[in-house]
C-alpha positions as CSV (number, residue, x, y, z in Angstrom):
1,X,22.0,14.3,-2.0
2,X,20.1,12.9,-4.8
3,X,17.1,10.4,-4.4
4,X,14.3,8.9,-6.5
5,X,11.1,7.6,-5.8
6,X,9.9,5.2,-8.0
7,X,5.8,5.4,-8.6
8,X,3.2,7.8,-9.6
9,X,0.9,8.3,-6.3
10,X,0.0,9.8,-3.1
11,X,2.4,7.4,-1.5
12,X,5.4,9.1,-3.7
13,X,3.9,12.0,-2.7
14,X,3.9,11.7,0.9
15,X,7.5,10.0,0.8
16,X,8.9,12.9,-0.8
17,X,7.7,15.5,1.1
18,X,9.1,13.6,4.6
19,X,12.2,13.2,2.9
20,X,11.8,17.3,2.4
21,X,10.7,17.9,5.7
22,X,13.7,16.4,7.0
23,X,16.2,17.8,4.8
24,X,15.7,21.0,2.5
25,X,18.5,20.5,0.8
26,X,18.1,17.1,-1.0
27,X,17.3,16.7,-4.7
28,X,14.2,14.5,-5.2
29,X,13.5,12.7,-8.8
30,X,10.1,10.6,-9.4
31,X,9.5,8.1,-12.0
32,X,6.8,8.5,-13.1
33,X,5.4,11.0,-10.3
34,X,2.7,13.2,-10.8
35,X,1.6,16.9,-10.1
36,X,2.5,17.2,-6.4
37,X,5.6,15.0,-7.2
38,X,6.3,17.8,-10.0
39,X,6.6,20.4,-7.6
40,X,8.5,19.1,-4.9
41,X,11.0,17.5,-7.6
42,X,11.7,16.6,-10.8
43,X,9.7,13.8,-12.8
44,X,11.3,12.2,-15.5
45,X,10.2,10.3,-18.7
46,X,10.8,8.1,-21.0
47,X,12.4,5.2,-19.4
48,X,10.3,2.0,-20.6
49,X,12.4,-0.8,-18.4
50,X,13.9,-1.0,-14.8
51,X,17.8,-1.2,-16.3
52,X,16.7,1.8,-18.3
53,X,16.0,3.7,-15.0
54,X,19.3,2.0,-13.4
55,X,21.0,3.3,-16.3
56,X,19.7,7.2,-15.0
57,X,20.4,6.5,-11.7
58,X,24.2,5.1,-12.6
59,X,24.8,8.7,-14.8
60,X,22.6,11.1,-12.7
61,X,24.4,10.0,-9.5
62,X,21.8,9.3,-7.5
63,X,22.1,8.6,-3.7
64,X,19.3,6.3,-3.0
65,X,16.2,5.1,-4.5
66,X,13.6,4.1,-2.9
67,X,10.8,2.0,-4.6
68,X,7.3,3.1,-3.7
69,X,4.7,1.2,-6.3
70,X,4.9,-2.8,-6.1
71,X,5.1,-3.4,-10.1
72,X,8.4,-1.9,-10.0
73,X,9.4,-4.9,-7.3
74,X,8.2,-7.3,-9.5
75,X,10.6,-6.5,-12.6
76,X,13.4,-6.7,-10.9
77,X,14.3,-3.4,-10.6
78,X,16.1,-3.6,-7.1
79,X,18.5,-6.6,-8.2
80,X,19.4,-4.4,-11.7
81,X,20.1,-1.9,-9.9
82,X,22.2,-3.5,-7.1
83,X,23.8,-5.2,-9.9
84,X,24.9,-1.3,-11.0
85,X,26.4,-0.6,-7.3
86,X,23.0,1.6,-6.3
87,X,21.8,1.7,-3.3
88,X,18.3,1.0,-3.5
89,X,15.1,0.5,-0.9
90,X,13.4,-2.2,-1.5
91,X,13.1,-6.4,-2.1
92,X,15.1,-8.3,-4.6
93,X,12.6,-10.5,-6.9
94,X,12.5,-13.5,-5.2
95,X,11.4,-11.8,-1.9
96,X,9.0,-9.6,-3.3
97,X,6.9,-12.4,-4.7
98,X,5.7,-12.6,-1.3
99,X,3.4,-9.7,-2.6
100,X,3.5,-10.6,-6.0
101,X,2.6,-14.5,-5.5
102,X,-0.1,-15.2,-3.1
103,X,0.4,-18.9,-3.1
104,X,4.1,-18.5,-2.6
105,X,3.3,-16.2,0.1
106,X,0.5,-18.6,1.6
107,X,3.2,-21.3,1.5
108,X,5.5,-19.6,2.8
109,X,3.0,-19.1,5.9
110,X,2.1,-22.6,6.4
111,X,5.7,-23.3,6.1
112,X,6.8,-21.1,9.2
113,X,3.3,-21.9,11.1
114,X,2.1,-18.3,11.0
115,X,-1.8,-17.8,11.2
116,X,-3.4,-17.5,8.2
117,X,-7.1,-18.5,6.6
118,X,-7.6,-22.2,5.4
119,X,-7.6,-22.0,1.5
120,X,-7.8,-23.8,-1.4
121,X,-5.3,-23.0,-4.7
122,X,-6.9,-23.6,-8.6
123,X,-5.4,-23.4,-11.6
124,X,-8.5,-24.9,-13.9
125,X,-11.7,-22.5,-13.6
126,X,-13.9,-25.6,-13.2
127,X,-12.2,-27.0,-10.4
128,X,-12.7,-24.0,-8.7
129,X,-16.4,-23.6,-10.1
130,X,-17.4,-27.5,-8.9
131,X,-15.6,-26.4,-5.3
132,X,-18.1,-23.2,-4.8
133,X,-20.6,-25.3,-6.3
134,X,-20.0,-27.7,-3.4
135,X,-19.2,-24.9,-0.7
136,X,-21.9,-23.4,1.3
137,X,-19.7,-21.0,3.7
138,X,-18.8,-17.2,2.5
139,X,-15.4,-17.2,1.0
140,X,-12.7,-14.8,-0.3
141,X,-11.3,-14.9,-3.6
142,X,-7.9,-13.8,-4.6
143,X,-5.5,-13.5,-7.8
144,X,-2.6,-15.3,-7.7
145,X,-1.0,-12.0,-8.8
146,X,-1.0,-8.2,-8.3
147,X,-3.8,-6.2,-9.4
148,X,-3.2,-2.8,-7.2
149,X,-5.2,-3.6,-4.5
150,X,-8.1,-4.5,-6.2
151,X,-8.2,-8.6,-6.6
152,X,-10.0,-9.6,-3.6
153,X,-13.5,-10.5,-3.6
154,X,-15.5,-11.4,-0.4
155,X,-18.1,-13.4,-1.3
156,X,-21.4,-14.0,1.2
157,X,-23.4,-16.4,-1.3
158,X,-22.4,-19.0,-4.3
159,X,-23.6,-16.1,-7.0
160,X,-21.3,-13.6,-6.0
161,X,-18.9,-16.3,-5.8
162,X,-18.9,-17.4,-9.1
163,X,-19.5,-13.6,-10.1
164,X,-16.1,-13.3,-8.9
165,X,-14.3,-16.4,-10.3
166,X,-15.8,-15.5,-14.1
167,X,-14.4,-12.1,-13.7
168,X,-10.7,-13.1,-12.7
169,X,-10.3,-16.5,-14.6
170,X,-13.1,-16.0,-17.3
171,X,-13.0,-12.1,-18.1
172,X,-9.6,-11.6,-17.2
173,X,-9.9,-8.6,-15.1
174,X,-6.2,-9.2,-13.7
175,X,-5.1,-10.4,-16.6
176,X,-2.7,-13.2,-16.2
177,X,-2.8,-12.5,-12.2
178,X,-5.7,-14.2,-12.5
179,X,-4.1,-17.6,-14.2
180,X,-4.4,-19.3,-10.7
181,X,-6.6,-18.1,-7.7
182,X,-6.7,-18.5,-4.2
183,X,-10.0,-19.5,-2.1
184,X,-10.0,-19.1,1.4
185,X,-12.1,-19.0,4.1
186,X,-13.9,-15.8,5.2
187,X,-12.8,-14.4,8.5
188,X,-15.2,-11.6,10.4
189,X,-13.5,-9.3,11.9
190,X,-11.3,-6.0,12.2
191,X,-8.6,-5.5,9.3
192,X,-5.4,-3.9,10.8
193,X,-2.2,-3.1,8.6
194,X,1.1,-3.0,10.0
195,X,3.5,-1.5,7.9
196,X,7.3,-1.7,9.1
197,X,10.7,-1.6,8.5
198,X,13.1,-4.9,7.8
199,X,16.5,-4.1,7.6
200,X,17.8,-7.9,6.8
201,X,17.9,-8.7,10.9
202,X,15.2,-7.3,12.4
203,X,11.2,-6.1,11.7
204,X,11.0,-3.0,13.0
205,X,6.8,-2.4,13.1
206,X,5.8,1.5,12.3
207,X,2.0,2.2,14.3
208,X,-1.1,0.0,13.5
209,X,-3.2,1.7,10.7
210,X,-6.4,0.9,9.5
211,X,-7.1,1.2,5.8
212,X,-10.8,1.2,4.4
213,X,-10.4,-0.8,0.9
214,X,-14.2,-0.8,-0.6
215,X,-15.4,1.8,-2.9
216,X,-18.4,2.4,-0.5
217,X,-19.8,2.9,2.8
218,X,-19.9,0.5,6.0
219,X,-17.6,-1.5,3.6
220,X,-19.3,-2.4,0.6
221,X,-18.3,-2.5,-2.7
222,X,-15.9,-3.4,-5.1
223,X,-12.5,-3.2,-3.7
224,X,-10.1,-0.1,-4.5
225,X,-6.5,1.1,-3.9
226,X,-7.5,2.2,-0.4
227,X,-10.3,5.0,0.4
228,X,-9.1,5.8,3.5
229,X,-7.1,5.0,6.8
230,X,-6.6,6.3,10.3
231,X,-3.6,5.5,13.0
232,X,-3.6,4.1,15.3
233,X,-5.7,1.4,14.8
234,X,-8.4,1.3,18.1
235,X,-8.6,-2.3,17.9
236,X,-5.2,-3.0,18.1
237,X,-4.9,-3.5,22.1
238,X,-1.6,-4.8,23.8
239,X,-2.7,-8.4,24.4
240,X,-3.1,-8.2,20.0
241,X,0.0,-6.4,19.4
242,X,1.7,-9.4,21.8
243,X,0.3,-12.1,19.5
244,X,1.0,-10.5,16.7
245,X,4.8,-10.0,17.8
246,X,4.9,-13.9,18.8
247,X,3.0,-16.0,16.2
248,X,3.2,-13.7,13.4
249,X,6.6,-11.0,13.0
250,X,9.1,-13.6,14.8
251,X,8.3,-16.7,12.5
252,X,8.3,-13.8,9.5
253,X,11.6,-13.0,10.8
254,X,12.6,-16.7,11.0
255,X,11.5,-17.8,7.6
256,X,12.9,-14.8,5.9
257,X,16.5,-15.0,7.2
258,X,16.4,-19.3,6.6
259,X,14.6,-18.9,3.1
260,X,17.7,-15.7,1.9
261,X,14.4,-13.4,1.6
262,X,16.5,-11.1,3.1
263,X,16.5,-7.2,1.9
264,X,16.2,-3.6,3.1
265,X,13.0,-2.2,3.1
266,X,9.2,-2.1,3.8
267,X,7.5,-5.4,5.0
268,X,3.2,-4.9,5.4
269,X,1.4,-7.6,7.2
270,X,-2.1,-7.3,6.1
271,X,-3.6,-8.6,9.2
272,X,-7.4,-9.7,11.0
273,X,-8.9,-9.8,14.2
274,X,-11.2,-12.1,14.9
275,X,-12.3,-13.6,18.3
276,X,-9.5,-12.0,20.3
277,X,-7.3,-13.8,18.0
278,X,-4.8,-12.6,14.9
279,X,-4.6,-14.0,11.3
280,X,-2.6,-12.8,8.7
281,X,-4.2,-12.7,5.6
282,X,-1.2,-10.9,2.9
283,X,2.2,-9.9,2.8
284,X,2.8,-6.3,0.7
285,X,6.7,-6.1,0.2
286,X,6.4,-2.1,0.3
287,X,4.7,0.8,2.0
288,X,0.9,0.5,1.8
289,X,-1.0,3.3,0.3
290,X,-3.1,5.5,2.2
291,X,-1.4,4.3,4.9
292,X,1.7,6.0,4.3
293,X,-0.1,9.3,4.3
294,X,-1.3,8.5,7.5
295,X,1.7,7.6,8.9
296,X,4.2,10.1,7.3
297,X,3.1,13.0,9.6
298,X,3.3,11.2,12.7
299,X,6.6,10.0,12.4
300,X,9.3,12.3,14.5
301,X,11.8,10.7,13.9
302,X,13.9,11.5,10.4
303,X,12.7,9.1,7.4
304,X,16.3,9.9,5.7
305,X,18.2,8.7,9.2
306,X,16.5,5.8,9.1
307,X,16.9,4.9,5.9
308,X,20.8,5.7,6.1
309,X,20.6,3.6,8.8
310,X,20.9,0.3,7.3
311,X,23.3,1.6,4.7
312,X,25.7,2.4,7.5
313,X,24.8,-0.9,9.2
314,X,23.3,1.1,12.2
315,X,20.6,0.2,14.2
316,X,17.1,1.6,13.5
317,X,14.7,3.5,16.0
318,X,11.8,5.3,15.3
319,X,9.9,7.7,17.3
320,X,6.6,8.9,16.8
321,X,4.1,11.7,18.1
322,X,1.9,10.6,20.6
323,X,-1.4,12.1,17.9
324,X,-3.8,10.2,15.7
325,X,-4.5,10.4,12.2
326,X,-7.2,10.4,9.3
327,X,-6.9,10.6,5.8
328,X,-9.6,10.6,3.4
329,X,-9.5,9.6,-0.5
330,X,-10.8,12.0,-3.0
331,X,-11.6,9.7,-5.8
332,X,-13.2,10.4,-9.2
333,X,-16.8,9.1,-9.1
334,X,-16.8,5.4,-11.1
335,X,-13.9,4.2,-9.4
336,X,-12.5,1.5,-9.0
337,X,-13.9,1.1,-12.7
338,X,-14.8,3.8,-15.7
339,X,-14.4,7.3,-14.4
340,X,-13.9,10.5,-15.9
341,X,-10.5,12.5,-16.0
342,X,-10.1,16.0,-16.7
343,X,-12.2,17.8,-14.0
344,X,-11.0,21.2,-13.5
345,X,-10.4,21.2,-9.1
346,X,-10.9,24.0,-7.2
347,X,-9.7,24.9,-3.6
348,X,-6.6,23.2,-3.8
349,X,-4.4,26.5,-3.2
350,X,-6.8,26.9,0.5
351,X,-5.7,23.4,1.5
352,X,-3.4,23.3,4.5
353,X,-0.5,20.6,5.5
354,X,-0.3,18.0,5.5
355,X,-2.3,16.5,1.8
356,X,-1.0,14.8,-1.1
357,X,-1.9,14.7,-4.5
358,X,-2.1,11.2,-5.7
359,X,-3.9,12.0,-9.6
360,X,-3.8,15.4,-10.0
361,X,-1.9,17.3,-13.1
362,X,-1.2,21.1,-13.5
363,X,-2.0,22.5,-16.7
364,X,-2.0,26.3,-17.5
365,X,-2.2,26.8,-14.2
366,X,-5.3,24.8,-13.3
367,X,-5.5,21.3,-11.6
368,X,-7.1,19.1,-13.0
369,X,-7.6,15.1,-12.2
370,X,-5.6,13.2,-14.2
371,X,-6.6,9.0,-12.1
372,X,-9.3,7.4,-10.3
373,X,-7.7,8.8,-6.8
374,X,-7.3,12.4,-6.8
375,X,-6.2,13.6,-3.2
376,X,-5.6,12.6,-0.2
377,X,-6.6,15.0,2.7
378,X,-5.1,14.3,6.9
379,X,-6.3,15.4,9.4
380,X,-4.1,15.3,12.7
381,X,-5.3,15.1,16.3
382,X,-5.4,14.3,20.2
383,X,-8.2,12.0,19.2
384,X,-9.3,9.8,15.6
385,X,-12.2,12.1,16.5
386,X,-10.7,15.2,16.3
387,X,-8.0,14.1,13.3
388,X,-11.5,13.1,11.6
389,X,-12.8,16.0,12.4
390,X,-10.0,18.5,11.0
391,X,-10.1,16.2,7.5
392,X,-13.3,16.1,6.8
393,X,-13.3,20.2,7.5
394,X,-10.8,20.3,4.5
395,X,-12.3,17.7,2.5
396,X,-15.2,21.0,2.3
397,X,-12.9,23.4,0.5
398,X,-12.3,21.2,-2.5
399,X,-15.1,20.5,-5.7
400,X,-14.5,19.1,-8.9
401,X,-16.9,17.3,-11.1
402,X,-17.9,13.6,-10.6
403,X,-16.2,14.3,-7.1
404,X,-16.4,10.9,-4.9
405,X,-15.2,10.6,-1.3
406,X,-16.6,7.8,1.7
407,X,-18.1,9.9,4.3
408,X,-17.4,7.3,7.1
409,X,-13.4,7.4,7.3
410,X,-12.5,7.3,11.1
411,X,-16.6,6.3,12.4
């Protein structure tokens, strides 16, 4: 069996060494991969547009692909290539812009009744400068668009506010993601993610996760692709995961199936607590990264099964191991923003399972970092204590220059 992976992280890393784990035998391709990707498979090049990489699929005879990055989603490339006859994982366009449009995705919300932050949409930058002018409550601003995980602001006073509104509709930091913003009202509380499974008739919800998004400590900072996660989430108790269920997955479930979003593939609910009480604050229309490497080595159950699932029209069960997990980000220090690439790293051979490389390169027989996220180290255990415990343990055999990690992952 043949299968590409479309993306070039720690997430396509993780996928494709479940996939392994499950089956030896397969034959993994990545576009565009990386080092770890490299090893475990082959990554190709030079295919500049999705039909391009529906055109490899259609001649290599690939099985399945499955899409792992969300700018991938948002070119179309899962109705080209079900327009070829390939079976692919994933949303068609119009479903996916409940990632890749926040106001369709708030809309959608309000539509189905689904709890959600009070917000304000602007297309005109001194609109939205007069309304945080006027405004004297923290708020949250968001591009319209993707901007991989880093266009949310939170924003406690009107500076930072404004800050934030020059940089997205001013600077252009998003580019034209930032054409139109969202403004919504800040919620205190616990973020949860909830990544699952939607096979085109039922959500089927993976274990609660908690990623850590800013750059820094105690949650400060500029936010990045995710520095961190651990599952399960501890504030995810049965009385949440019951409201989350009834007021949040079931009128998902209802507004996809009457509004043809349906698809096959990965739904994350981006989710807060607050006051006993659940919100959801963003749709991602694949598998959230570092979640996934949190997840992956939990789940017991066989990723390829359960993807071959809905292919056969089966129905889809997953079992997990009754362990927690931790996984920290190695980052290259200035990220989110300039950073340095290049850095020869050492210790990666003394590294034990499970860790993914998410921009790391091989050359003459050295790694070196090649992105702003580097590694991403697990640590599995009875406890988030222990599986903290056994990460950060690992985290201590690997150095490389301008090396960057959040020391609180799990506290």
């Amino acid at each position: 069996m043949k299968i590409l992976v479309l993306g070039s992280g720690g997430r396509e890393h993780a996928i494709g060494k479940k996939l392994l784990e499950d089956y030896h035998s397969i034959h993994l391709y990545f576009y565009p991969g990386n080092g770890g990707t490299s090893i475990i498979g082959k990554n190709i090049e030079n295919y500049h547009s999705a039909l391009d990489l529906g055109f490899f699929a259609k001649k290599n005879a690939i099985d399945i692909t499955i899409v792992g990055s969300e700018t991938f989603l948002l070119e179309g490339v899962v109705d080209i290539f079900q327009n070829l006859g390939l079976k692919i994982v994933g949303p068609h366009y119009l479903a996916a812009k409940l990632e890749g449009n926040r106001i369709f995705a708030k809309s959608f919300m309000k539509k189905y009744g689904i709890p959600t932050p009070k917000y304000e949409v602007f297309s005109c930058y001194e609109k939205a400068f007069n309304f945080l002018k006027r405004n004297t409550n923290p708020v949250a601003i968001k591009a319209n668009g993707i901007a991989a995980g880093k266009g949310v602001f939170l924003a406690h006073n009107k500076n930072d506010a404004i800050k934030a509104l020059k940089n997205i509709m001013i600077k252009k930091k998003f580019g034209e993601s930032g054409n139109q913003i969202i403004i919504e009202e800040f919620l205190q509380g616990k973020e949860v993610s909830i990544i699952s499974i939607f096979n085109g008739k039922n959500i089927i919800p993976f274990l609660s996760a908690r990623d850590y998004k800013k750059i820094g400590e105690n949650e400060k900072g500029l936010n990045t692709g995710g520095m961190g996660a651990i599952v399960p989430n501890p504030y995810m108790k049965n009385s949440i995961w019951t409201d989350f269920k009834k007021n949040i997955l079931e009128p998902t479930l209802e507004g996809l199936i009457l509004e043809k979003l349906t698809f096959f593939g990965f739904l994350y609910f981006g989710l807060m607590i607050t006051y006993e009480k659940i919100y959801l604050l963003e749709y991602n229309t694949r598998i959230g990264d570092p979640e996934a490497q949190t997840l992956f080595p939990l789940m017991k159950s066989n990723f390829l099964n359960i993807i071959q699932s809905f292919f056969k029209q089966k129905e889809i069960f997953i079992d997990w191991k009754k362990l927690c997990s931790c996984c920290v980000v190695l980052s290259s220090r200035g990220y989110p923003e300039k950073y340095e690439i290049g850095k020869i790293i050492a210790g990666l051979n003394s590294l034990k399972e499970p860790f993914y490389i998410a921009g790391a390169k091989k050359e003459q027989e050295k790694w070196i970092t090649s992105s702003g996220r580097v590694l991403n180290i697990v640590g599995i255990g009875n406890s988030i204590q222990e599986a903290r415990k056994k990460a950060y343990d690992q985290v201590k055999k690997i150095q490389f220059d301008n090396l960057y990690f959040r020391k609180d992952i799990g506290l």
